[in-house]
N, C-alpha and C positions, 0 to 999 in steps of 0.2 A: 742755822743753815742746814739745811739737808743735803748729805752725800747720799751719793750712789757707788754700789763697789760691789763688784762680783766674789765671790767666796767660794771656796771647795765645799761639797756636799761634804768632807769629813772635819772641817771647820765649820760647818754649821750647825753639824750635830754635837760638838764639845763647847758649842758659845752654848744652847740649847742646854745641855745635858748640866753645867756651869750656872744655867738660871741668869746668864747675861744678855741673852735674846731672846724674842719672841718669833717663831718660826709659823708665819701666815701663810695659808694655800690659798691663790688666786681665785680657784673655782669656787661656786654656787655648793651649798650643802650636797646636794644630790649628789656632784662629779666627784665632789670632796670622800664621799663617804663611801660610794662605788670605783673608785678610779684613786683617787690622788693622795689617800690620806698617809701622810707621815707620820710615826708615831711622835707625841707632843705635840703637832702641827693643831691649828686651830684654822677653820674656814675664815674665809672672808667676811661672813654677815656676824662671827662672834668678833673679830676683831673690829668692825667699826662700831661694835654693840661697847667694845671694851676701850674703847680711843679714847676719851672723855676723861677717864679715869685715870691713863695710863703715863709714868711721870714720863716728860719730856727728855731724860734719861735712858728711856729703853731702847735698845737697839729692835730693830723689826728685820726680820728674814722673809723676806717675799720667793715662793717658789711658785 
């Protein structure tokens, strides 16, 4: 079942920082890398590059 649940930017960076989430930027490489990028954050096109792989266990941070 997939939740949905908002989280504090300071709770995202210690689930992050903890190795217990993956913290995905919505935007396209480009915005990603000029504009949005968080540090750890990973774009959108490596996350569905890494879905496949990634155990159904991982928690996802969508910003």
């Amino acid at each position: 079942m997939t939740m949905e649940n908002r989280i504090s930017a300071v709770d995202a960076k210690s689930r992050r920082d903890a190795g217990l989430a993956l913290l995905v930027c919505i935007y396209d490489d480009d915005k990603f890398h000029s504009q949005a990028h968080l540090e750890g954050a990973v774009p959108m096109s490596e996350f569905l590059r890494m879905k496949p792989d990634l155990p159904q266990s991982t928690d996802v941070i969508f910003y």
